[in-house]
C-alpha positions in Angstrom: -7.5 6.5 -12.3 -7.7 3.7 -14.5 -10.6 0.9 -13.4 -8.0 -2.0 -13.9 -6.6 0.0 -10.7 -9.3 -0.5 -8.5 -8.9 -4.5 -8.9 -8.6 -6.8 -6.4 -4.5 -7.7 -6.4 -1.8 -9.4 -4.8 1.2 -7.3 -4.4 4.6 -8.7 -2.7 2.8 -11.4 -1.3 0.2 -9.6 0.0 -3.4 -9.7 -0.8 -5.0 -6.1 -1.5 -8.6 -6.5 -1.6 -10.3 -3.7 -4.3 -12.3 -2.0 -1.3 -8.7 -0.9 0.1 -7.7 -0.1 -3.8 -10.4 3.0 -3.3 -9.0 3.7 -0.1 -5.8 4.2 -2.1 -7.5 6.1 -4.6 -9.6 8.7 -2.7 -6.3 9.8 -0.9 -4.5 9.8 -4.0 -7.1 12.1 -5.2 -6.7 14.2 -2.1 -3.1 14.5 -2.3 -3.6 15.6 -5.9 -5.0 18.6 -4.6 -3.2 19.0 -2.2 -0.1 18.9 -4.4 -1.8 21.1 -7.5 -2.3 23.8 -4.3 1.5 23.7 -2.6 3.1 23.6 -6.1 1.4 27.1 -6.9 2.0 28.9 -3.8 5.8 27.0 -3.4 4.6 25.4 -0.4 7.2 23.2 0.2 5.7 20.0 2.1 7.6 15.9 2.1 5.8 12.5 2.3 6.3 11.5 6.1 6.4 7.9 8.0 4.8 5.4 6.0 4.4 7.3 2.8 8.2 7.9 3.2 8.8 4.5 3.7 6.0 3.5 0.9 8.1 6.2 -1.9 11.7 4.6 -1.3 11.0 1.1 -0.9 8.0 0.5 -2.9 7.1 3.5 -5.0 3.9 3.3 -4.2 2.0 2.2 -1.3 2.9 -0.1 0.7 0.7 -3.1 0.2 0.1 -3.8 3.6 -0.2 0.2 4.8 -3.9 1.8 4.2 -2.9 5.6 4.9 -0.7 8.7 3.5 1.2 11.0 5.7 3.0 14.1 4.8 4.1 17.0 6.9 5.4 20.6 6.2 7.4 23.1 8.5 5.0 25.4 10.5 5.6 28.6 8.5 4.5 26.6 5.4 1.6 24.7 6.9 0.1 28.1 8.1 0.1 29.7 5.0 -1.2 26.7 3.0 -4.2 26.7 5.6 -4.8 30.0 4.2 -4.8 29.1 0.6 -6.5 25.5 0.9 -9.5 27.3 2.5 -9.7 29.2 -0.6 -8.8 26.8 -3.6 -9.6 23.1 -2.2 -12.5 22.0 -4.2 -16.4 21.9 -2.9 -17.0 19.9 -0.2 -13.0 18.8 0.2 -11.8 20.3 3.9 -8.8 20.3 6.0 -10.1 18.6 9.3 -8.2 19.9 12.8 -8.9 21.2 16.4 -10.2 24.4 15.6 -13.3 23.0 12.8 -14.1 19.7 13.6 -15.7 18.3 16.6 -13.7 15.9 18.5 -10.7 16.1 17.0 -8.5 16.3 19.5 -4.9 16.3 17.9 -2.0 18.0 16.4 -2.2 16.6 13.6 -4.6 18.1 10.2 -6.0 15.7 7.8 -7.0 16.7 4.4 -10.6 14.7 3.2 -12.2 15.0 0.7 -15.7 15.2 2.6 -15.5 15.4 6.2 -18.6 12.6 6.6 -19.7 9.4 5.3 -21.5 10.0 1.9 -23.6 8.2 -0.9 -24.4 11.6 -2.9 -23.8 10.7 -6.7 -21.4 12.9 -7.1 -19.1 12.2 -4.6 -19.2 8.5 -5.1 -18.4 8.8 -9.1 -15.7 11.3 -8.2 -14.3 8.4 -5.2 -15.0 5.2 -7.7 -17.9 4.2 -4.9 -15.7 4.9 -1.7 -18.4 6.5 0.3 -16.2 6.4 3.8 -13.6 9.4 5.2 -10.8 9.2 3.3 -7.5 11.4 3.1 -4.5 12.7 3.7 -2.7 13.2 7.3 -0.9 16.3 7.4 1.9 16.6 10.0 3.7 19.7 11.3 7.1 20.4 12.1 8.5 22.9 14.2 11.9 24.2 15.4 14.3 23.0 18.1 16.6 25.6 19.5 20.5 24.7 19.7 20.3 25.1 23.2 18.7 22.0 24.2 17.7 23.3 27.8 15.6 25.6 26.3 14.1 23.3 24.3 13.5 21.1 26.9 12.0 24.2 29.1 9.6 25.0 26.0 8.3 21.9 25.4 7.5 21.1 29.3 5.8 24.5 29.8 4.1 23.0 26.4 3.1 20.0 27.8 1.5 21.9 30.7 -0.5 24.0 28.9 -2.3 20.9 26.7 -2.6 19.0 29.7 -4.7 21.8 31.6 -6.6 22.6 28.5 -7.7 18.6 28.5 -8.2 18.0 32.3 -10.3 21.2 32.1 -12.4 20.9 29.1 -12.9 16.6 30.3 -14.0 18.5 33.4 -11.4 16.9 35.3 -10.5 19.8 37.5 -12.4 21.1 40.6 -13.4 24.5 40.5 -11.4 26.0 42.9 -8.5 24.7 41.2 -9.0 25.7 37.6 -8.0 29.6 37.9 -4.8 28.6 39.4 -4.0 26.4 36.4 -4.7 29.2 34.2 -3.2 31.8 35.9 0.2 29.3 35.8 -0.9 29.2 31.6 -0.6 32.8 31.2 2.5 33.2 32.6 3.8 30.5 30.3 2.4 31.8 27.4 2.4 35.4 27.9 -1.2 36.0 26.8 -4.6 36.3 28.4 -7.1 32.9 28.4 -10.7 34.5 28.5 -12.9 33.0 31.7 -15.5 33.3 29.5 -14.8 30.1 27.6 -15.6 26.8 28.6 -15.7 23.3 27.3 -14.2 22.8 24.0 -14.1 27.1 23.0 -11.4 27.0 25.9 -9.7 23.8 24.7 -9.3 25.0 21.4 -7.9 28.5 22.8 -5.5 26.8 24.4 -4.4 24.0 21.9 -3.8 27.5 20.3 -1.7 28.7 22.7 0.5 25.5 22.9 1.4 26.0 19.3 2.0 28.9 20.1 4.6 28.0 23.1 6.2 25.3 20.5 6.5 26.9 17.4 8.8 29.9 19.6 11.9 29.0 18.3 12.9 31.4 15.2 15.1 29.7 12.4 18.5 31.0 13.2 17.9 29.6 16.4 17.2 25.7 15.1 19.2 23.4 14.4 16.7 20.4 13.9 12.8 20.1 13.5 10.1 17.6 15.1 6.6 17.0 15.5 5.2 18.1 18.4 3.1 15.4 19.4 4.0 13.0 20.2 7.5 13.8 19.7 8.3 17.2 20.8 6.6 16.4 24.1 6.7 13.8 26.7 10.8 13.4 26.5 10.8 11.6 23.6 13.2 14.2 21.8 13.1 13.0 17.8 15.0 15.8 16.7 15.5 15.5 12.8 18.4 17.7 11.8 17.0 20.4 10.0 19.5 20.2 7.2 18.0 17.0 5.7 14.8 19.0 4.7 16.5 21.6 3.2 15.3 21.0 0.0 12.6 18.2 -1.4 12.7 15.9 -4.7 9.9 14.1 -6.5 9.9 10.2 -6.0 7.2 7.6 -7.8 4.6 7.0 -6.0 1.7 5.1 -7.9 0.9 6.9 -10.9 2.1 10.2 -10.0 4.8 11.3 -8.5 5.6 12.4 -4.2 7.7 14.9 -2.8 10.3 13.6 -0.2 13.2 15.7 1.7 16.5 15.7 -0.6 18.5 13.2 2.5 15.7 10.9 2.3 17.8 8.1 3.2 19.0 9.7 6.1 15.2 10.8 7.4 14.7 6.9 7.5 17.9 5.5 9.3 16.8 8.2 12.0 12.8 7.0 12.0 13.3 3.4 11.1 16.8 2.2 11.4 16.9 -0.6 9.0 14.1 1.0 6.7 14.4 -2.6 3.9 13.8 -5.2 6.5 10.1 -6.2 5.6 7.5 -6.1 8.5 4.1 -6.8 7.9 3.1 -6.1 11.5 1.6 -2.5 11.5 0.3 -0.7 14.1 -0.9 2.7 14.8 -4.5 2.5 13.7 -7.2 0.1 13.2 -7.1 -1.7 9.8 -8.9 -0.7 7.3 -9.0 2.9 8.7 -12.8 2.8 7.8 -13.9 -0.1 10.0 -14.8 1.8 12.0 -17.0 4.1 9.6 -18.1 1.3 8.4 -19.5 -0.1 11.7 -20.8 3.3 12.2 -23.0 3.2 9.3 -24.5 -0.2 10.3 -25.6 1.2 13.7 -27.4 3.8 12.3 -29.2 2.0 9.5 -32.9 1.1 9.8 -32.3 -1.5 6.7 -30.1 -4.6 6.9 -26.6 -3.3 4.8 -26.6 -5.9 1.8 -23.7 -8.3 2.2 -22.7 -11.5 2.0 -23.8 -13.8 5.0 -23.8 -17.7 5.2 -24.6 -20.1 7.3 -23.1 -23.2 9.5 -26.0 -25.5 7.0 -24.5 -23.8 4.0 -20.8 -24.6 4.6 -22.6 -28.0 5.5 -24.6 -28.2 2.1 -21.4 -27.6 0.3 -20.0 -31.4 0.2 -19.1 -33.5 -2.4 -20.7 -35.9 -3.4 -20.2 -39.8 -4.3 -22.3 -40.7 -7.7 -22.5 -39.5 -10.9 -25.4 -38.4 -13.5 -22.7 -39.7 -15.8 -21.3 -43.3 -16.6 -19.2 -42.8 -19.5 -15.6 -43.5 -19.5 -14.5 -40.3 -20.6 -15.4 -37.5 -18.0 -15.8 -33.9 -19.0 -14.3 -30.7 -17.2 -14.8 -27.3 -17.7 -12.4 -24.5 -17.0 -14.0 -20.8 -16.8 -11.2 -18.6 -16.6 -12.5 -15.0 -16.5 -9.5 -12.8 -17.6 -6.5 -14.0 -19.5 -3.5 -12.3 -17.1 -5.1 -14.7 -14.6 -5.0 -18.0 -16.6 -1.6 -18.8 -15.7 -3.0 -19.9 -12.4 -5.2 -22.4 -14.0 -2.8 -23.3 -16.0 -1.0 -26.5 -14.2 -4.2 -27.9 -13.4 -5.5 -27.5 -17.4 -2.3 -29.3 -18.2 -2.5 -32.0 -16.0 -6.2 -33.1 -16.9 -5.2 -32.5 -20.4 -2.8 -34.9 -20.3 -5.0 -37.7 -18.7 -6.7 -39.8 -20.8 -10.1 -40.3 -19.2 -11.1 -36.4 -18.9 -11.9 -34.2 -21.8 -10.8 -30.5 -21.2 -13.0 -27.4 -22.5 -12.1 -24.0 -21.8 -14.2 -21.4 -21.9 -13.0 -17.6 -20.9 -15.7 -15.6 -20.0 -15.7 -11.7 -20.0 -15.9 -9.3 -16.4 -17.2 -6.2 -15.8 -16.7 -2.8 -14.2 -19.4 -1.8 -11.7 -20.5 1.3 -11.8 -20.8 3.5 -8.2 -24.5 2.3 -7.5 -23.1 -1.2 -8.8 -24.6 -2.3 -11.9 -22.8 -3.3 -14.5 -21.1 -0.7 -17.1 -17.5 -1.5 -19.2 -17.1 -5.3 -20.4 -13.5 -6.5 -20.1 -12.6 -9.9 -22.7 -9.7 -10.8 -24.4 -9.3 -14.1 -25.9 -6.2 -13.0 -28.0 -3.9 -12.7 -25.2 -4.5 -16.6 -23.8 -1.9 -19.0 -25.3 -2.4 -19.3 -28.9 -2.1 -23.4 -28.7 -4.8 -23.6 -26.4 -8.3 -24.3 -28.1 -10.8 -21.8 -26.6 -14.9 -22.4 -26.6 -17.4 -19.5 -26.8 -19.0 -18.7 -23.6 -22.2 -17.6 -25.8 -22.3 -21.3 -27.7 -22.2 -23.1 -24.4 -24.9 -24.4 -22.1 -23.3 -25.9 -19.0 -26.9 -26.7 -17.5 -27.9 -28.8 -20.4 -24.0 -29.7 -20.7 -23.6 -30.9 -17.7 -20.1 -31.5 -17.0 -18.6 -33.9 -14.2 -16.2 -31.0 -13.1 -16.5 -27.1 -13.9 -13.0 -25.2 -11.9 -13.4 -21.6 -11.9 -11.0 -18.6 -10.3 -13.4 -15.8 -9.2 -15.0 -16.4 -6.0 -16.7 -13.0 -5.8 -20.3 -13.6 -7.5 -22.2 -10.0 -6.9 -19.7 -9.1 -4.3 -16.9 -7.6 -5.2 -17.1 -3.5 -5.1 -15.3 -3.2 -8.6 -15.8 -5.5 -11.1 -18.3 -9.0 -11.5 -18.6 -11.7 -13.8 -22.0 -12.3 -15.6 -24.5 -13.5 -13.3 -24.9 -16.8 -15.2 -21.8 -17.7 -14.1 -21.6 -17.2 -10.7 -20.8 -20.1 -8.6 -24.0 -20.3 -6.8 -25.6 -21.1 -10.4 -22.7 -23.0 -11.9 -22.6 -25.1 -8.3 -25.8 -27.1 -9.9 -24.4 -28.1 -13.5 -22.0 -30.0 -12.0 -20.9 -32.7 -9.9 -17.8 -30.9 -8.9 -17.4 -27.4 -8.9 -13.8 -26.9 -8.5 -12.5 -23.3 -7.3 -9.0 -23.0 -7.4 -7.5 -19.0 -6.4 -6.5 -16.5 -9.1 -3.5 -15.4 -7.3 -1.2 -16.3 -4.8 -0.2 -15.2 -2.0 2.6 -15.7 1.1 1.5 -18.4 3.7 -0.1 -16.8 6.9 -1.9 -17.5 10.0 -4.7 -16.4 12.1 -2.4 -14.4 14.0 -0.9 -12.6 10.9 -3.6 -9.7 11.4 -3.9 -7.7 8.5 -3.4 -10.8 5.8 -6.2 -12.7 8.3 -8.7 -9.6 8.2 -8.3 -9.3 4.2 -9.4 -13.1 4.0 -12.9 -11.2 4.7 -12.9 -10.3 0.9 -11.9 -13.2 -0.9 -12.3 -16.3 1.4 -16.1 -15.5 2.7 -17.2 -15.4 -0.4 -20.1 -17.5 -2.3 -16.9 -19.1 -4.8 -15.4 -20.9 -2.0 -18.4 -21.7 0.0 -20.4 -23.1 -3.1 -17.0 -25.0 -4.1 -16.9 -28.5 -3.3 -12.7 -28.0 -3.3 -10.9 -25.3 -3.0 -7.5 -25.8 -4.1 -4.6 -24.4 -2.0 -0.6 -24.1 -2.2 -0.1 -24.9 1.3 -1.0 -26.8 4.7 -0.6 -23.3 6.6 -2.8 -21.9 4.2 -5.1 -24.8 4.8 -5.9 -23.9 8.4 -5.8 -20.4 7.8 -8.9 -20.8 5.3 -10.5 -23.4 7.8 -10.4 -20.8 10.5 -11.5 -17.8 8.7 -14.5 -19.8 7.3 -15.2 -21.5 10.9 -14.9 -17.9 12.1 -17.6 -16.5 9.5 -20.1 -18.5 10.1 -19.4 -18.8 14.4 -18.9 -22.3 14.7 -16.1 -24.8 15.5 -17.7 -27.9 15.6 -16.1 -31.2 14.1 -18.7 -31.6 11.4 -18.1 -28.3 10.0 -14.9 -29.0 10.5 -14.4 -32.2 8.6 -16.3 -30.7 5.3 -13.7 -28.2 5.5 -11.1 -30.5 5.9 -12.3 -32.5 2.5 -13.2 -29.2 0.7 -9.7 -27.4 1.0 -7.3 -29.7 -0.9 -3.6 -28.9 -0.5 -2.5 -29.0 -4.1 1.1 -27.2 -4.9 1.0 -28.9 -8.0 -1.3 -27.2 -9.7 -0.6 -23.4 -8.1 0.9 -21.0 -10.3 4.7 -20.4 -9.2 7.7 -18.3 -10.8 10.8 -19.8 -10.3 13.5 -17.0 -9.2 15.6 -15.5 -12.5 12.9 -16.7 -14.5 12.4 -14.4 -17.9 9.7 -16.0 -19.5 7.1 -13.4 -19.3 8.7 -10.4 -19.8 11.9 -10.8 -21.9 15.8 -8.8 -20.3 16.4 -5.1 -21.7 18.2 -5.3 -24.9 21.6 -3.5 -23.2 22.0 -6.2 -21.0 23.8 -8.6 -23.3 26.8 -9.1 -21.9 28.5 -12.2 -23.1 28.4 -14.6 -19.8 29.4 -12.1 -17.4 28.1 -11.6 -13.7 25.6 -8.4 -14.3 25.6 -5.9 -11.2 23.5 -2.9 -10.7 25.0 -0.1 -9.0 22.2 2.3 -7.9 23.1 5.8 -6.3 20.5 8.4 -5.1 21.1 11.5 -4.9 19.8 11.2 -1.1 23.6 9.7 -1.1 25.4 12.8 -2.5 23.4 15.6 -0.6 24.0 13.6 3.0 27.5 12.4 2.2 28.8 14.9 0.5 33.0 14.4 -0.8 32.7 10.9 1.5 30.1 9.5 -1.0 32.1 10.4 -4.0 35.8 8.8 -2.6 33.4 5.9 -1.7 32.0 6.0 -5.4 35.5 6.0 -6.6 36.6 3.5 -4.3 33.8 1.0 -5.6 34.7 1.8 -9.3 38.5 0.8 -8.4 36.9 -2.8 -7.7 34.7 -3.0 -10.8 37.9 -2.3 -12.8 39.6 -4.6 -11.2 36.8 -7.5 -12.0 36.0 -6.7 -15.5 36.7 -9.8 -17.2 34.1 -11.3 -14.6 31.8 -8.5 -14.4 29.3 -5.8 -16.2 28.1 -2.7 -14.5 24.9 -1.2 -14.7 25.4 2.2 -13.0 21.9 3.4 -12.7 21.0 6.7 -10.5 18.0 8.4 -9.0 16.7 12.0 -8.8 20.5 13.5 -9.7 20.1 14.2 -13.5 17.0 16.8 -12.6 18.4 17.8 -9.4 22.1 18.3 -9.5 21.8 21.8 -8.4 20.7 20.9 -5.0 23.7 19.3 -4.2 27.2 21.2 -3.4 28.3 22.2 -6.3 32.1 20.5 -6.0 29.9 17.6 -5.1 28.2 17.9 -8.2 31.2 18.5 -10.3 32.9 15.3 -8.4 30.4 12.9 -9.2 30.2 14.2 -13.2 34.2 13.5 -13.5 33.2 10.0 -12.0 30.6 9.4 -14.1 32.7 9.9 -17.1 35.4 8.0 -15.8 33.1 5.1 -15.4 32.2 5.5 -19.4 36.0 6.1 -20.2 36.7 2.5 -18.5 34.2 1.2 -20.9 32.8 -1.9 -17.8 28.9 -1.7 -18.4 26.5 1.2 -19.2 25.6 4.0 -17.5 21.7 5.0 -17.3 19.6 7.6 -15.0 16.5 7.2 -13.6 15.0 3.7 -14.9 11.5 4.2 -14.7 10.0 1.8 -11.9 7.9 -0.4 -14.4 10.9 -1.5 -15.7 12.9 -2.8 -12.2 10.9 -6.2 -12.2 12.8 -6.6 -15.3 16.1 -5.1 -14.6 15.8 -7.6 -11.3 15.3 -10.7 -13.6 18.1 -10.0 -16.0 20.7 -8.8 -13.0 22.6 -11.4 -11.0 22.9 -8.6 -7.9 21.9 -5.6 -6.8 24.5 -3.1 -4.8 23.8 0.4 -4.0 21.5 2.4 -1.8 18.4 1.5 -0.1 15.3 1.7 -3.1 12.5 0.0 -4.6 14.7 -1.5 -7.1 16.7 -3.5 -4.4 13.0 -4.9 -3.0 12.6 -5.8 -6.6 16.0 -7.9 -6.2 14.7 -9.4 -3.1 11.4 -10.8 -4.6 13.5 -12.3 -7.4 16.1 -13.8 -4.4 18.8 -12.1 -5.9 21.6 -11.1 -3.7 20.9 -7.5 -2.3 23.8 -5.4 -0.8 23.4 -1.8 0.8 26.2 0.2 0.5 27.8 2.1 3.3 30.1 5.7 2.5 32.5 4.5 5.4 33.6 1.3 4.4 
């Protein structure tokens, strides 16, 4: 992966701090092998639940998600136990009831190292994630036409994983355990051994529940589902087995995901409105290695090395009233340390330039990767790709100590702290803090107002707001009142306090400034210019995106409906051009029917014969952000390229084959 990956980043809003980013990365290493092994036994397996969601709406993670989920049928998930056991590399493991203590579920997970490690090896492979990270791998099983006997198999089931925990949690009496057995046999069919005890006899039995609920053959399915929690416990989310009955590959990061062929339809049944944004998540603890992490720190007999402060050094941290200087002309220094970030410094550059008692300097300054035991390796500066009118100094040719300025703003708050990359030590803020008079930190991103109650978006702040750039600051300059208190309560939180003093320096230290934040007015093209074909001489243009998600669930209904929409294009096109743009059918036509297929080729040409717009398949994902600036609307089917429309407030419109 490339390092520039791993970089701290806000993404929809959202603030992705780089710790997570190897998260991200160690999974996306595990599903690499994962993949490399299904694609060479044709195992056939689907991104599930959030990865779903994260592949169709985002192509990629979801910024505000931390885990990846896939699932395969049970045939297929037995036989790629079998060959994952063989091929997975060193140390890599697929964690479940039967070989790993404690793990209690139906559910596998693929890690690449089943514990907590700082071995050099592992951490250069895992960019310095030393934590449990990978995959959770999700079976599905049959569920017989005959819904009574599905409901019959999935309560004796239930009974048979109930008794196997009561047992092995030594909640049963003695005299009542061979009873409960005996009852288990005759459910199952087989023989439990009285030898076994404790967690031996748990895992026989988890053993024999799959057993009970995998029963159903194929010819006798109409539908699949999870087992637990789904399968069990009446809460009957049967997935109709005809929407997995083939996969295709969807972006996902930089690689690619498999997904079932009626992807669309998967989501409707798991999510209902799948495109309605919610950053509330639950299901976990966020970050999934908290926990670890925690772990780790109750074991240690050294203090882990982070970041800690003080209720004196949020105090110490006030501006003050006088000078060293009494010229009329005031100096300030701006130390941007990576050109795609200068835009947010921008505003604030242009208004002190334009003030006639403040002399500007800037003066980039490079960053650097860190290396997995955290020194210091690749050096990342530059200076050609800041605005050519603006006048830059060289970091090397200036002394701010001896310089002195009255103001210095910087945008990195890290110091030492961030897990990927660091400025030079000479210009961290806790040194630059005493050149100055005023050390000015003002954010390199942006991100959506939030609250303490937001959760996730509060527990990120950890990485970007308790750091020594905003506590050494004497302002910090912020977009928003909202995001005012939000800082004030995450700092007041760091350092346990809530006193008014501490509360009044914060109150003059974060300065609600929208004039000077970095903001991209909707439409605007200015940094990336429209693709060439979208000239089209003042008309309205419309995307029109079909999947072929669409085609395989709708079948002749999506192609009348497809006809039925190009009727209204023709009748608009003085007023409109079309931009008929498809996913996944092009490489995959043979999945679908094959009148289907044949259908939606004579409407593709009749689209070109009526000569409205340009027809173009698969636009690769880097490209949407621009395809959403250029477009007036998006209509189509649910995909990342509508969320790009909805980030650029352009009107979004989901079409529906029944209307």
């Amino acid at each position: 992966m490339n390092p520039e990956f791993y970089e701290d980043e806000v993404i929809e809003g959202f603030y992705v701090p780089s710790m997570l980013k190897k998260a991200w990365g160690a999974q996306l290493d595990v599903l690499g092998e994962t993949d490399r092994i299904c694609v060479r036994h044709n195992i056939p397996y689907f991104a599930d639940w959030g990865t779903l969601l994260a592949a169709i709406r985002h192509n990629g993670y979801i910024p505000w998600d931390d885990d990846l989920d896939i699932s395969m049928r049970r045939k297929d998930y037995e036989r790629f136990l079998k060959y994952a056991a063989e091929e997975l590399p060193e140390g890599f493991k697929v964690m479940n009831y039967k070989n790993h203590p404690d793990h209690h579920f139906f559910v596998a997970r693929i890690v690449g190292k089943p514990r907590i490690c700082f071995e050099e090896e592992h951490l250069t492979r895992f960019c310095g994630f030393p934590y449990i990270a990978g995959i959770d791998l999700f079976v599905l099983d049959n569920v017989a036409k005959d819904r009574e006997r599905e409901k019959l198999k999935a309560k004796k089931a239930e009974f048979v994983v109930t008794v196997a925990d009561n047992i092995a949690d030594g909640k049963v009496k003695p005299y009542e355990k061979e009873e409960l057995l005996c009852q288990c046999e005759e459910y199952t069919g087989e023989k439990i051994d009285r030898r076994l005890s404790g967690e031996d006899l748990r895992i026989r039995m988890y053993e024999l529940t799959e057993k009970i609920f995998s029963s159903i053959p194929d010819d006798e399915s109409d539908a699949l589902v999870q087992m637990m929690p789904f399968g069990l416990y009446g809460r009957k989310s049967y997935v109709p087995k005809e929407y997995y009955a083939d996969t295709v590959r969807l972006p996902y990061m930089d690689t690619t995901i498999p997904v079932p062929v009626c992807y669309d339809a998967v989501m409707r049944f798991k999510f209902g409105n799948y495109m309605q944004i919610q950053k509330k998540w639950e299901g976990h603890d966020y970050p999934f290695f908290a926990g670890q992490h925690n772990d780790l720190l109750s074991v240690l007999d050294f203090e882990y090395p982070e970041y800690k402060i003080s209720r004196a050094d949020l105090l110490s941290a006030r501006l003050s009233d006088t000078s060293q200087k009494n010229d009329d002309i005031k100096d300030i220094v701006f130390i941007p340390f990576s050109a795609k970030y200068w835009k947010y410094m921008e505003k604030m550059y242009t208004y002190y330039a334009n003030t006639d008692d403040w002399r500007v300097w800037v003066v980039p300054i490079p960053y650097y990767y860190k290396a997995w035991d955290g020194s210091l390796s690749e050096e990342v500066f530059d200076t050609s790709s800041y605005p050519s009118d603006l006048y830059l100094q060289d970091y090397k040719e200036v002394d701010l100590e001896s310089f002195h300025p009255d103001a210095i703003v910087i945008q990195n708050p890290f110091d030492e702290w961030n897990s990927t990359y660091s400025v030079h030590p000479s210009f961290y803020s806790s040194k630059l803090v005493s050149y100055t008079e005023k050390l000015i930190y003002i954010p390199f991103f942006v991100t959506d107002d939030f609250t303490k109650e937001s959760g996730r978006e509060y527990i990120n702040m950890d990485s970007y707001v308790c750091m020594p750039g905003v506590v050494n600051a004497h302002k910090v300059i912020l977009p928003s009142e909202t995001l005012k208190q939000t800082y004030k309560d995450k700092l007041m939180d760091f350092v346990s306090c809530c006193d008014d003093e501490v509360s009044d320096v914060l109150d003059k230290k974060l300065e609600v400034c929208p004039e000077f934040i970095y903001s991209k007015e909707p439409g605007n093209t200015r940094d990336e210019a429209d693709p060439e074909s979208l000239n089209t001489d003042g008309k309205k243009k419309i995307i029109y995106f079909i999947t072929i998600s669409f085609l395989a669930e709708n079948k002749h209904t999506a192609i009348e409906k497809i006809n039925r929409t190009m009727d209204v294009f023709e009748q608009n096109r003085d007023r409109l051009r079309i931009i008929w743009t498809t996913q996944c059918i092009k490489d995959n036509a043979a999945l679908l029917d094959k009148d289907v297929a044949d259908d939606f080729r004579e409407a593709v040409e009749r689209f070109c014969r009526m000569d409205i717009g340009d027809y173009i398949e698969d636009i690769p994902k880097e490209e949407y952000r621009d395809y959403a600036r250029a477009c007036d609307a998006y209509y189509g089917d649910p995909s990342a390229l509508a969320l790009a429309f909805y980030y650029e407030h352009k009107p979004v419109m989901i079409e529906n084959a029944l209307v």
